[in-house]
N, C-alpha and C positions, 0 to 999 in steps of 0.2 A: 252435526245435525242443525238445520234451520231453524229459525224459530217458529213456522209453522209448523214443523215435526214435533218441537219441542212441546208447543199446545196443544195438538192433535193426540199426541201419547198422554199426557193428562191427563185428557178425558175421557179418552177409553180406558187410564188408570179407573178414574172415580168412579167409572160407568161400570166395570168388573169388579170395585167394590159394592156396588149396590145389589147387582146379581146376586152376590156372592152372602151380601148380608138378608135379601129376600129369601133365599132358600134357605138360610139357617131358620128364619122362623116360619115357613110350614110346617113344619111336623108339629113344632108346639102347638099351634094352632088347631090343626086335623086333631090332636089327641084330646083335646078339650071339648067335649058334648055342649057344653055349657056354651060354647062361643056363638053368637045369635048372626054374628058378621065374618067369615070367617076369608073374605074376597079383597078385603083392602088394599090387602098391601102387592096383591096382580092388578090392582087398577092404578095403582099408584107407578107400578113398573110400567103399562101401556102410556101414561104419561108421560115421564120422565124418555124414553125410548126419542120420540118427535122431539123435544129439546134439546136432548142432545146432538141430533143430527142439526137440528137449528144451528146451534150452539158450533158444530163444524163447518157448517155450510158458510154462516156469517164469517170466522175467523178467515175461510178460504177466499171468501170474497173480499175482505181485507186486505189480506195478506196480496192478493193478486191487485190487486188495485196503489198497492205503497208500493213506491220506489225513492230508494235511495242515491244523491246527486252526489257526486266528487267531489273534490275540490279542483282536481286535474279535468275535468268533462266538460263540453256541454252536454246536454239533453234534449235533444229536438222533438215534441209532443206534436204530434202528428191526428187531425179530426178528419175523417172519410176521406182519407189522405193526402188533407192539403194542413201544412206546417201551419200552427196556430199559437205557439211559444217557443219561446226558447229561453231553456232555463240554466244561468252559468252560476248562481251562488251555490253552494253545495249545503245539503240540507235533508230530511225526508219531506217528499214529494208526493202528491196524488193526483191522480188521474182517473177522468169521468171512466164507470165501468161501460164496456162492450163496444164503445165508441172510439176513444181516443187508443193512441198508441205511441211507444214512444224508441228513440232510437240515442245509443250515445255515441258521442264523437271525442277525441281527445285533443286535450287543451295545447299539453306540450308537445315541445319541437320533435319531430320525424324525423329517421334516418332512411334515406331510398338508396342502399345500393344495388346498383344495374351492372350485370355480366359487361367484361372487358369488351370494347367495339374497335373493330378497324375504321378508320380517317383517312386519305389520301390529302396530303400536303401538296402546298402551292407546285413540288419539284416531281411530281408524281410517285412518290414513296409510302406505303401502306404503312400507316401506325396503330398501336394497339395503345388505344384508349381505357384506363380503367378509371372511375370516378366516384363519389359517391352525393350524395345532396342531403342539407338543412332545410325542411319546409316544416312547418305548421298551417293550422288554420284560422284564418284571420275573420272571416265572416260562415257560419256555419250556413245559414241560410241562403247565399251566391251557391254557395259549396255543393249540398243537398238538389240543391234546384239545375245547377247547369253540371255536374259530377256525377250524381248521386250516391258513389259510395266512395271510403278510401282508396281501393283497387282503381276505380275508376280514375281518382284523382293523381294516384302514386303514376299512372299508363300514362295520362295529360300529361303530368309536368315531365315524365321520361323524356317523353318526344319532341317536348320544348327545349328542355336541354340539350338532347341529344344534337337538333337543329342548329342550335347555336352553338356549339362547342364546332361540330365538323364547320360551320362556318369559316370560324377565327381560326383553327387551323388551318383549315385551305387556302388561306391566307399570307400564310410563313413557310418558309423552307425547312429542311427535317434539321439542317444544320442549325437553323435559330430555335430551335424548340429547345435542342439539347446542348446546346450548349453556353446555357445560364437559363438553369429548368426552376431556381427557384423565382428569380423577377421575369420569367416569362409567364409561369406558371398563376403566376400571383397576378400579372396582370389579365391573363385570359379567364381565371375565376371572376374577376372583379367587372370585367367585360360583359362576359355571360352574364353572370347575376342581374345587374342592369338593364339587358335586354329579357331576360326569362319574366320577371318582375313587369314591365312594361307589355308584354303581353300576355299576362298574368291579369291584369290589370284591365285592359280592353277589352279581354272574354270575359270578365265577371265571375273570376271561377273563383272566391272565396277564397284563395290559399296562396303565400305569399313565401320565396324562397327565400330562406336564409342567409343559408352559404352555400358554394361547393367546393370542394376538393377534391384535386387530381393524384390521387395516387401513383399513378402510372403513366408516361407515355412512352414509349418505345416501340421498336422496330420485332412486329411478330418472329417469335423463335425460329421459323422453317426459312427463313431467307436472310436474316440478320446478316448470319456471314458471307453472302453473296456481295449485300446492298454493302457490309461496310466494304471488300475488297472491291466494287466500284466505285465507291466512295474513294482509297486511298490513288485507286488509279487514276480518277479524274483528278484529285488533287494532287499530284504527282505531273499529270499533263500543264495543266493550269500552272505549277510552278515551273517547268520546263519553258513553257510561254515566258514567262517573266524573264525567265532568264536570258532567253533568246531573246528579247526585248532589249533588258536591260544591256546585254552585250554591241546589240546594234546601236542604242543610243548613246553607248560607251566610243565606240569606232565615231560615231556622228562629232561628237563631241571634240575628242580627240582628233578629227581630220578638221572641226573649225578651230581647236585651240592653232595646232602645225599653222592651218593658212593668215588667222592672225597673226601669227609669230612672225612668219613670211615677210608681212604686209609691214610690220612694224618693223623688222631691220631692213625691210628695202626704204624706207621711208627716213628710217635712220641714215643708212648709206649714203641717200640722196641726201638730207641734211646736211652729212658731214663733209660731203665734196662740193654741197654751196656753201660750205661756212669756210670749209681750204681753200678755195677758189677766190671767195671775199680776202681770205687773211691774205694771200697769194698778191690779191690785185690792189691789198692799202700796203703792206708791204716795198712794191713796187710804186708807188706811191709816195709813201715816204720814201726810197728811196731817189727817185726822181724829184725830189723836193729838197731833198738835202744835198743831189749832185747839183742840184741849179743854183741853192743858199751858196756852197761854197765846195765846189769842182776840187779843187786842192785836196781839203781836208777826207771828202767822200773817199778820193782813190786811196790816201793814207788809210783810213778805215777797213775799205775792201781787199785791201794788200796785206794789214795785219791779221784781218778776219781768216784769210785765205790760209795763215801760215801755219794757223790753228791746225789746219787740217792734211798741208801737204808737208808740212818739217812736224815729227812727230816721233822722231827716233828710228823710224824702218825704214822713211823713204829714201830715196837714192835721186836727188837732180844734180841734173849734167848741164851746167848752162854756165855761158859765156861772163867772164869776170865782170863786164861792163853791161850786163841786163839790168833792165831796169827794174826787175823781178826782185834784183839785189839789193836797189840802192839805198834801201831803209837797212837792211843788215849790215854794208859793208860804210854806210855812215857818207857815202858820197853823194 
C-alpha cells in the first residue's frame, strides 16, 4: 500500500469514527424535552464532511505532484514540452502542478542484445553474426532531443553497429576470422567501438558505447558442411599446386646443379691437361737441358731409368751380346 492509500484510509478511519460517534448521541438528545439546541452536532457533521474531502483533495495533490529521484536515474522535467531541468542527485523532488512533467532515464550501463545476423566476408562466405553491446547514457538531454526514447536509442546504436561490424568483416577472409577468433575478435570489437563512438558523437545522440562482444561468428548451420568440404577441397587443390610447384622447381634445380657439375669437371679436365701438357713441356725441358749440360751422363740416366721398366723379372730380351742396350750390365 502507497502512502497515499495509507493517508487516504485514515481519514476515512476518522471520518467513520465521527459518523459513528454522532449517531451514538441522537437519541440522547431527541429524549431530552429540556434540550433547547438539539442540531449541533448535524451542523458540526456538514462541516467537518468539506474538510475532509479538502483534507483528501490536498494529500492527492501532493502526493501527485512529489516524486522521488534514484540515485541510478536522471529525471528529465519537462514544461509544455520543452526540457527545463534535469535532475541527477537523487532526492524527493517537486514539480509545478498541471504544467510540468517529468520522464526517467537510467544512469547505468545497458545491455542491447540483437538476434544473430548473417555477414558476407571479403571470400564470399555468409557468417552468422551474434553480438551483444555496453552503452549508457552520457548526456540525457542530446539523448531526449535527437532519440527521444531508449527503444529509439537501443534501434540507433543497433544499426551503427550493425554497419560497422559487417564492415570489418567484409574485410577478412572466413579463414582469418576463425582461425585466431580470440586476437581477431578483440581487435574487431576495439575497431568498432571506436568507429560507433565517433559517430555517436557527430549525431549528438547522447549515448556513448561501452564495449561490445562477439559471442559468435560462424558459418550458418544449413551449409556449414557444404562450405567446410569446399573449403578442404580447395585446400587440397592449392596444396597439390605447391606440390607441382615445388616438384618443378626441384627438377629446375637439379638439371642447374647436373650442368654446373658438367661445367666444373670439363673445366677441370681442361685444367688438368694444361697443367700435363705444361709438366710434359718443362719435363722435356729439363730434359733437353741436362742432355746439352752433359750428353754422357743423360743417356747413363735414361738407360738406367728404362731398365726400371723393361728388366723387371717377366721380361724376356733377345738382343745381341754387344748391344749397346747392354753395356752398362755387362760392365763393357
Amino acid at each position: 500500500m502507497s502512502k497515499l492509500e495509507q493517508v487516504i484510509q485514515v481519514i476515512i478511519d476518522e471520518f467513520k469514527k465521527n459518523m459513528a460517534a454522532n449517531k451514538a448521541k441522537r437519541p440522547a438528545s431527541a429524549s431530552g424535552s429540556d434540550s433547547p439546541n438539539p442540531r449541533p452536532s448535524g451542523r458540526k457533521l456538514s462541516i467537518g464532511i468539506p474538510v475532509v474531502i479538502l483534507l483528501i483533495i490536498a494529500v492527492v495533490f501532493v502526493q501527485s505532484n512529489l516524486f522521488i529521484v534514484r540515485a541510478n536515474e536522471f529525471v528529465i522535467v519537462r514544461q509544455f514540452g520543452e526540457i527545463v531541468r534535469v535532475i541527477d542527485e537523487p532526492g524527493l523532488k517537486f514539480k509545478v502542478p498541471f504544467v510540468q512533467t517529468f520522464t526517467r532515464l537510467p544512469k547505468f550501463t545497458l545491455v542491447y542484445d540483437v538476434p544473430p545476423a548473417e555477414i558476407n566476408t571479403l571470400d564470399k562466405k555468409r557468417i552468422m553474426v551474434d553480438y551483444y553491446s555496453l552503452w549508457r547514457i552520457t548526456d540525457p538531454v542530446q539523448m531526449i532531443e535527437s532519440l527521444r526514447t531508449l527503444d529509439a536509442a537501443e534501434n540507433r546504436l543497433g544499426d551503427i553497429v550493425y554497419s560497422s561490424i559487417r564492415t570489418e568483416l567484409g574485410k577478412m577472409n572466413y579463414v582469418d576470422i576463425i582461425k585466431d577468433r580470440i586476437s581477431t575478435r578483440g581487435g574487431i570489437d576495439s575497431t568498432v567501438k571506436g568507429q560507433v563512438n565517433d559517430t555517436l558523437v557527430r549525431n549528438m545522440s547522447g549515448i556513448e558505447l561501452i564495449d561490445i562482444k562477439m559471442k559468435r561468428a560462424d558459418l550458418p548451420a544449413a551449409n556449414e558442411e557444404s562450405v567446410f568440404l569446399r573449403m578442404i577441397s580447395e585446400r587440397e587443390s592449392t596444396a597439390q599446386q605447391y606440390l607441382s610447384q615445388g616438384d618443378a622447381e626441384a627438377l629446375k634445380i637439379r638439371a642447374e646443379t647436373d650442368r654446373e657439375v658438367s661445367e666444373i669437371l670439363s673445366r677441370a679436365e681442361a685444367d688438368a691437361k694444361t697443367i700435363q701438357a705444361e709438366g710434359e713441356k718443362e719435363a722435356a725441358r729439363l730434359y733437353n737441358d741436362a742432355y746439352s749440360a752433359d750428353p754422357e751422363f743423360f743417356n747413363l740416366y735414361r738407360t738406367l731409368t728404362s731398365y726400371k721398366t723393361t728388366i723387371n723379372g717377366e721380361t724376356v730380351l733377345l738382343l745381341p751380346i754387344n748391344s749397346p742396350y747392354l753395356r752398362y750390365l755387362t760392365g763393357e
